[in-house]
C-alpha positions in Angstrom: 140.7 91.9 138.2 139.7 95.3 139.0 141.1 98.9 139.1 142.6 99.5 142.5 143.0 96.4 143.9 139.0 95.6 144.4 139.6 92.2 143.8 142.6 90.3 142.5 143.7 87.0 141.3 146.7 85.2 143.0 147.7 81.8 141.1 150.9 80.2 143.2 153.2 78.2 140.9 156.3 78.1 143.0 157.2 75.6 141.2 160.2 73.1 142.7 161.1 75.5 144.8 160.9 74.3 148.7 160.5 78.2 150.1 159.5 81.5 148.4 158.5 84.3 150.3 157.2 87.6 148.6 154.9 91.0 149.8 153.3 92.6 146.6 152.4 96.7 147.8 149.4 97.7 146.5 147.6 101.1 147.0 145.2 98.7 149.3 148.1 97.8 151.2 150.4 94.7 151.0 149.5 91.1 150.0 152.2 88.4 151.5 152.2 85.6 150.4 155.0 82.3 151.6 155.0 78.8 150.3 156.9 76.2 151.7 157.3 72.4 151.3 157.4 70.0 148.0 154.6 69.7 145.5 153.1 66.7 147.0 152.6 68.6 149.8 153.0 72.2 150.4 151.9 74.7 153.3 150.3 78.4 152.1 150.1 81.3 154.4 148.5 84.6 152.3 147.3 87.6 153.5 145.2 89.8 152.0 144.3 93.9 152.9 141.4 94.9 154.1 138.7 95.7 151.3 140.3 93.1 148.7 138.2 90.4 147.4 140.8 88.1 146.6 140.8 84.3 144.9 143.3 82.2 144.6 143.7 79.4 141.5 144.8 75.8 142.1 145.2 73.2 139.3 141.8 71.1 140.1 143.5 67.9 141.2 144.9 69.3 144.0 142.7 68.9 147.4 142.4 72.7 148.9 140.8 73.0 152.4 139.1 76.2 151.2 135.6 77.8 150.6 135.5 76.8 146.6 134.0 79.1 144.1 134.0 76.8 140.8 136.1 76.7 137.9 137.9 80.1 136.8 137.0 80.1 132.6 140.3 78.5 131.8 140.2 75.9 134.0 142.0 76.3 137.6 139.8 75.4 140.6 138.9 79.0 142.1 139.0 79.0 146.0 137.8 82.4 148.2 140.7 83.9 150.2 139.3 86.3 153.6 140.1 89.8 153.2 142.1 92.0 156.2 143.8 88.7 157.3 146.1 85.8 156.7 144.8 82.6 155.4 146.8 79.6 156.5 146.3 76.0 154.6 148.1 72.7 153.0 147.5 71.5 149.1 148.2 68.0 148.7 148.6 66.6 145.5 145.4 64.7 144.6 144.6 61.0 144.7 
């Protein structure tokens, strides 16, 4: 979203797939990210550097246990993601 990592986007769509794993180097330093568990319900552990403003994009009928920050312009729910650590949470499909 900005030059040098400032502040970044991360949008999960793993998808079917019940485990994915992947580290993205950046010159900020690394951003992990795992997924695990089915669509209905599925556990998220990212972390983010130090100095990175990051926000991560769920489809707005999932239920997200994190700080929200509205509606990203074309249309996934925008949730805030804490810099220089890892954030752990569950999505649940929405009822």
């Amino acid at each position: 979203m900005e030059p040098g990592f400032a502040r970044c986007e991360i949008r999960p769509q793993p998808g079917d797939l019940k485990s994915l794993r992947l580290a993205y180097r950046t010159v900020r330093g690394t951003i992990r990210f795992a997924a695990e568990g089915d669509p209905a319900k599925r556990r998220y552990a990212i972390a983010v550097p130090e100095g990175v403003e990051a926000v991560a994009l769920f489809p707005p009928e999932l239920e997200v246990p994190l700080p929200p920050l509205g509606r990203h312009p074309l249309g996934p729910a925008q949730y805030a993601l804490a810099s220089g650590k890892e954030t752990a949470f569950e999505v649940k499909a929405g009822t």
